[in-house]
C-alpha positions in Angstrom: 106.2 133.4 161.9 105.4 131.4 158.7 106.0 133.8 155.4 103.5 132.6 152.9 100.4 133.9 150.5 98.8 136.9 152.2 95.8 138.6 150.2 97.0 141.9 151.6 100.3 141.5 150.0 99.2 140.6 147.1 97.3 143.5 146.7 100.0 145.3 147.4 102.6 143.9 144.9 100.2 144.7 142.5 99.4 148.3 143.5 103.8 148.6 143.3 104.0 146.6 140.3 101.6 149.1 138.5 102.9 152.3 140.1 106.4 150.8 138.5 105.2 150.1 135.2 104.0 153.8 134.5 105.9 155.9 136.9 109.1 154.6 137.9 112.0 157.2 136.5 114.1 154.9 134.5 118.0 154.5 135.6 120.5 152.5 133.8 120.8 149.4 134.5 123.8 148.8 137.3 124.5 146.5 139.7 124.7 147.8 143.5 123.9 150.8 145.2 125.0 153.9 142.8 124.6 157.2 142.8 122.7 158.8 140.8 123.9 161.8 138.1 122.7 165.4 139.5 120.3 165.3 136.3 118.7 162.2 137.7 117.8 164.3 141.4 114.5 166.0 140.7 113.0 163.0 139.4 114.1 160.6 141.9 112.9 163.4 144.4 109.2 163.3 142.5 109.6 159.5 142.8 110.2 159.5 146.6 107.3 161.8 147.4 105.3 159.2 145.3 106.0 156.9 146.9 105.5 157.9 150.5 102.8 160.0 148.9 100.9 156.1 147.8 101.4 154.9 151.7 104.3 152.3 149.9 107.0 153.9 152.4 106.7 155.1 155.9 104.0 152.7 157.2 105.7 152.6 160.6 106.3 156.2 161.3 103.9 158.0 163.5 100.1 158.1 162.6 100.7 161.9 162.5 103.4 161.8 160.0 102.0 159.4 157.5 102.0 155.9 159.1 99.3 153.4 158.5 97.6 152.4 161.8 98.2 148.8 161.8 100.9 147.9 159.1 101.3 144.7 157.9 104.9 143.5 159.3 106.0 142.8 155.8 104.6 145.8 154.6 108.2 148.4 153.2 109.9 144.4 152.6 107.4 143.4 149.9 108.0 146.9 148.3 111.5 146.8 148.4 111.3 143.2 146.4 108.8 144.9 144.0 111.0 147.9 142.8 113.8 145.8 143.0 111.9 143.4 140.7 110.8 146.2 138.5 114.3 147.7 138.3 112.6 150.5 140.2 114.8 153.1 142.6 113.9 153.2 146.4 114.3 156.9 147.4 118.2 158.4 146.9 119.8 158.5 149.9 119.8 157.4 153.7 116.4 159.3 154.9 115.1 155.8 156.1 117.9 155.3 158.2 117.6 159.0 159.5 114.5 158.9 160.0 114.5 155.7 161.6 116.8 157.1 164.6 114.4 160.8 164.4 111.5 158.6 165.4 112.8 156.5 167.9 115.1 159.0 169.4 114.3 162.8 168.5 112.4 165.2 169.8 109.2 166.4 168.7 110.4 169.5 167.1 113.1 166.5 165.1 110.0 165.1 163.9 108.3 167.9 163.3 110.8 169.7 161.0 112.4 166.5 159.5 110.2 164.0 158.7 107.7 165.4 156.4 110.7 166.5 154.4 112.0 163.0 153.9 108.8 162.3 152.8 108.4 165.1 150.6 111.7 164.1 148.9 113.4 167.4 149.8 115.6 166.5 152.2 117.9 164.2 150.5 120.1 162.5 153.4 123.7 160.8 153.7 125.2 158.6 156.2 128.5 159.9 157.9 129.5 157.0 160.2 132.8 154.9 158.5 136.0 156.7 158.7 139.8 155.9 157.5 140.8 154.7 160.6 137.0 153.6 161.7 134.7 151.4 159.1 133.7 148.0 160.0 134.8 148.9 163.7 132.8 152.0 163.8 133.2 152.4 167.6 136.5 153.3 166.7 135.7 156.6 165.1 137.7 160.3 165.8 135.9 162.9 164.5 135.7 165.1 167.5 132.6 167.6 168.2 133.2 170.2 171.0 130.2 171.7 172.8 130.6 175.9 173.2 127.3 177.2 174.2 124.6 176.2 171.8 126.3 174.6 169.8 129.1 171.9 169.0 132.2 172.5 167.1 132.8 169.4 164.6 136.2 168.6 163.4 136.9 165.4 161.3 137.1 163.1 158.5 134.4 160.6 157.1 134.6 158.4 154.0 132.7 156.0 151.8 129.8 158.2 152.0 127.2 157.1 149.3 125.6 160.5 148.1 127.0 162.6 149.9 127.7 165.3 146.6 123.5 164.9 146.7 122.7 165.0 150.6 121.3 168.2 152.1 121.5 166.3 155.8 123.0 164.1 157.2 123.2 161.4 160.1 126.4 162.0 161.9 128.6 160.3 164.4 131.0 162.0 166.5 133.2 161.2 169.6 131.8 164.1 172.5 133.7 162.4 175.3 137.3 161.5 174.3 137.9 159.8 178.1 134.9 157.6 178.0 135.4 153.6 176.8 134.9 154.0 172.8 131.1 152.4 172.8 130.7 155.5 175.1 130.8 159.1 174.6 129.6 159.1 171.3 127.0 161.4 169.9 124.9 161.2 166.9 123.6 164.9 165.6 121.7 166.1 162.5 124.0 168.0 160.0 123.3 170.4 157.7 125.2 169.8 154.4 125.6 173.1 153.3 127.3 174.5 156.6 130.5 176.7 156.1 133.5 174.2 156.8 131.6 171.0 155.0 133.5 170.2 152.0 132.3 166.8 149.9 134.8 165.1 147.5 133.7 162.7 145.2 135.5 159.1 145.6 136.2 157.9 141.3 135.9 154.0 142.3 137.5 151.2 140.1 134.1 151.1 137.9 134.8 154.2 136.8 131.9 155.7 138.6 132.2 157.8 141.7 128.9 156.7 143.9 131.3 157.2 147.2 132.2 160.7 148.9 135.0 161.6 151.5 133.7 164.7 153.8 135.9 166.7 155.8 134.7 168.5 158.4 136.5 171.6 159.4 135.4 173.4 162.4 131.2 173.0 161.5 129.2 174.3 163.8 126.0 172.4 164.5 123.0 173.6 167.0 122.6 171.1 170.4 118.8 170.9 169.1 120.5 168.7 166.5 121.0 166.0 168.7 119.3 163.1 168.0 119.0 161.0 171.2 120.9 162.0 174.5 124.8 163.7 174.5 127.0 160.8 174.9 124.7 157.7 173.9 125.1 158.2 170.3 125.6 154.4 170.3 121.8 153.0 171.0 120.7 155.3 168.0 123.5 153.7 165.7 122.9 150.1 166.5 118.5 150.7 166.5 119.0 152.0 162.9 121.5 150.1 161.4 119.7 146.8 162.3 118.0 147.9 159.2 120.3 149.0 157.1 122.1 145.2 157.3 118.2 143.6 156.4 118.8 142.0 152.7 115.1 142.7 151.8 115.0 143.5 147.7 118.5 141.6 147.6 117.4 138.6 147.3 115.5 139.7 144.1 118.7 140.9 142.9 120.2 137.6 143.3 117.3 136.2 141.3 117.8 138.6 138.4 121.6 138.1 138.2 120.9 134.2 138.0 118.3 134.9 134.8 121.0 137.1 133.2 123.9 134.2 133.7 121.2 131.1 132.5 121.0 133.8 129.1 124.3 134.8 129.2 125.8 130.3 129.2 122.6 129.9 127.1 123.1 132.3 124.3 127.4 131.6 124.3 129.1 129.1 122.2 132.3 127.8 122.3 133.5 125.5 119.6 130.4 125.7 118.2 128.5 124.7 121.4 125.9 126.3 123.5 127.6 126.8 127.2 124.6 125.5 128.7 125.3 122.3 127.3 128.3 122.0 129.1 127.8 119.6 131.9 130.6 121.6 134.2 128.7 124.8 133.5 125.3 123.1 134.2 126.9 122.2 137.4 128.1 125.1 138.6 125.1 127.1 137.5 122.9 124.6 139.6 125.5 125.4 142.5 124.3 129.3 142.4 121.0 128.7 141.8 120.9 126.8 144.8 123.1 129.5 146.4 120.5 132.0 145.3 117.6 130.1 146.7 119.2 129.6 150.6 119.8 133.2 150.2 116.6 133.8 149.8 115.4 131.4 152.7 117.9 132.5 155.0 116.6 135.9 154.4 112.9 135.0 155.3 113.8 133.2 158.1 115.7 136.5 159.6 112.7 138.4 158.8 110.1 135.6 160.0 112.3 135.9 163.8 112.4 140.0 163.9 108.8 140.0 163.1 108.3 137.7 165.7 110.3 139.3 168.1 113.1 136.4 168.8 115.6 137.2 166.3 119.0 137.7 167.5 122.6 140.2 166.2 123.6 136.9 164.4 120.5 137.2 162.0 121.1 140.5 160.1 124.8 139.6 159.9 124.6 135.6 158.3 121.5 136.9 155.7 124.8 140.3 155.1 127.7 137.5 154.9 125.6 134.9 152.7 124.4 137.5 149.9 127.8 139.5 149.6 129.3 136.2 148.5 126.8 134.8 147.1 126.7 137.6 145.0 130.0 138.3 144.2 130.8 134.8 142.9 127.5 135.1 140.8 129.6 138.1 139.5 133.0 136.1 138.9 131.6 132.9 137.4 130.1 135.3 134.3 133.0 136.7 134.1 134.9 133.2 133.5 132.7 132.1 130.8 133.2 134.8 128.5 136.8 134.0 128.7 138.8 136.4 126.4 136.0 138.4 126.1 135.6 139.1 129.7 138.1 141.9 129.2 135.4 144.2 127.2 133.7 146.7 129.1 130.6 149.1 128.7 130.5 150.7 125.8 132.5 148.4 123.4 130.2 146.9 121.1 131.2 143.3 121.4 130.8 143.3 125.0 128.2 140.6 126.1 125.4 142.0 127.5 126.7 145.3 126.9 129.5 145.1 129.6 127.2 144.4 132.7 129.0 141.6 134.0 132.1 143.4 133.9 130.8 146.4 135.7 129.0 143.7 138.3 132.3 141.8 138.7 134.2 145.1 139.5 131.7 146.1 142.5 130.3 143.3 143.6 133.7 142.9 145.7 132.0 146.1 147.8 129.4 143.8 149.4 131.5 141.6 150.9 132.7 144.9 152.9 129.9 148.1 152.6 127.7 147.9 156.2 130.8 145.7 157.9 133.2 143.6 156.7 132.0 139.7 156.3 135.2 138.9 158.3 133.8 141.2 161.5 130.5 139.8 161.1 131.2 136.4 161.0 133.2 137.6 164.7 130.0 139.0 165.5 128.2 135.8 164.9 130.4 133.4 166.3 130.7 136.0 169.9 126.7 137.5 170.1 124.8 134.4 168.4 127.0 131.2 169.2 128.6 132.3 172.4 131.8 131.6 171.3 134.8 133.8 173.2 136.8 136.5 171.3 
């Protein structure tokens, strides 16, 4: 498929550029996925009911539950690039990814109950997949749940969950058959956040921020209508749901936007009395990342281009991951390098250049070169699944 000028998408980066402009609650300005402060909640739960609300979220979801009939395939990608343009947040939490695996795999009562709530912004969700022992090699996850009666017992540690202090669900994996091979016997389930024997503690990260939870679970007891999917093959539901998680749509915005804020940043600098920019090794190496930037955003199109048309491969989500994390991150370290001495100010001081961003950037842009699999394990995973190479 050939990504180009579409009228429809035109018209609808406008209809997101001007719900942005005069709705869009406004967030501090930080680089990555962060949590937001428990005063920023009922806002961002207004915004994510407008936004479903506007038909801008959801377009692929049952008819019956707010989906447009016939979507436009780039449809939720173009309005993830337009809030990410706009600085605007996409809804707090991991509801997409829930409700992803709720439509393809739950029941109709699933649906029923949960998806108008992820709509409505009142069910805030969290992902509890990555373990200690179990993060880019998530097959290799403990947390045990025991089925008595009704119900299953859950016992078991998760970590690096992202809102979990704000979830009231959330998308859990646990092992329900400790003999079969570990790909098997693994069941995803629906969890109530506020069940006795859930306790969340916030992760303080090396920002200073704590956008990361670890949740122990301690004997929780959750319903067998939680399922989602069938007892035991937890792992189809995982792999149809994170497929999207790993898409890069809206990052390569974000690339864009760090690469305007380094041009500023080596164009308003001097050193010895010299713009930076002026510089022919700085000129060099900013051309390097802007050209880094713009096979980002290619390589990202031409993932999308093959999922839409239906001959995309394992090997396309994970190269558009690998390329962006380090794309990224050395976006992050070359602006810290050119504010040399200065690159040891940090938010808050008021000689920091641009008020400590590339600081707080440089600090977590690390985490995308490991948050939804290590690059290391994906570039296994391209090498085995989309070059046929042997492990």
């Amino acid at each position: 498929m050939r990504l180009g000028q579409d009228p429809e998408l035109d018209d609808l980066r406008s209809r997101v550029r001007e719900l942005c402009a005069g709705n869009a609650p406004r967030r501090p300005h930080k680089a990555g996925v962060r949590a937001p402060e428990a005063s920023e909640i009922p806002a961002l739960r207004e915004w994510t009911a407008e936004l479903y609300g506007r038909a801008l979220l959801g377009v692929t979801w049952p008819v019956e539950y707010g989906g447009l009939p016939d979507p436009h395939p780039r449809h939720e990608a173009v309005v993830s690039e337009e809030l990410a343009r706009a600085g605007a947040p996409m809804p707090v939490g991991g509801g997409l990814l829930a409700a992803s695996a709720i439509i393809d795999f739950g029941t109709e009562a699933q649906k029923a109950f949960f998806l108008p709530r992820i709509r409505s912004g009142e069910h805030i969700w969290c992902q509890l997949f990555s373990e200690p022992g179990a993060g880019s090699d998530l097959a290799g996850l403990h947390t045990r749940a025991r089925r008595e009666g009704d119900h299953f017992v859950v016992d078991g540690q998760k970590v690096w969950t992202t809102n979990g202090h704000h979830a009231d669900w959330g998308y859990l994996l646990a092992r329900t058959d400790p003999e079969a091979p570990k790909h098997k016997g693994i069941t995803a389930f629906a969890i109530d956040m506020k069940s006795p024997g859930v306790q969340v503690r916030p992760l303080r990260e090396i920002t200073g921020t704590a956008d990361f939870n670890e949740i122990f679970l301690d004997g929780v007891e959750v319903p067998v209508d939680n399922v989602i999917g069938e007892e035991n093959k937890g792992w189809m539901v995982t792999t149809s749901s994170l497929a999207r998680e790993r898409s890069s749509a809206g990052g390569g915005v974000t690339l864009f936007r760090a690469l305007d804020d380094l041009v500023d940043l080596v164009s308003s600098t001097t050193r010895d009395d010299a713009r930076l920019i002026d510089r022919g090794e700085v000129r060099r190496e900013v051309g390097r990342l802007a050209a880094a930037v713009q096979v980002n955003a290619l390589l990202s199109a031409y993932g999308e281009s093959r999922a839409v048309a239906g001959t995309g491969d394992a090997a396309d989500a994970a190269l558009s991951k690998i390329f962006f994390g380090e794309t990224n991150l050395a976006l992050a370290e070359y602006g810290m390098s050119v504010q040399a001495g200065d690159s040891v100010r940090v938010e808050g001081d008021p000689a920091a250049l641009a008020d400590g961003w590339w600081q707080d950037a440089f600090l977590y842009a690390r985490a995308f070169t490991i948050a939804g699999g290590t690059n290391e394990v994906l570039r296994n995973l391209v090498a085995e699944r989309g070059l046929g190479l042997p492990r």
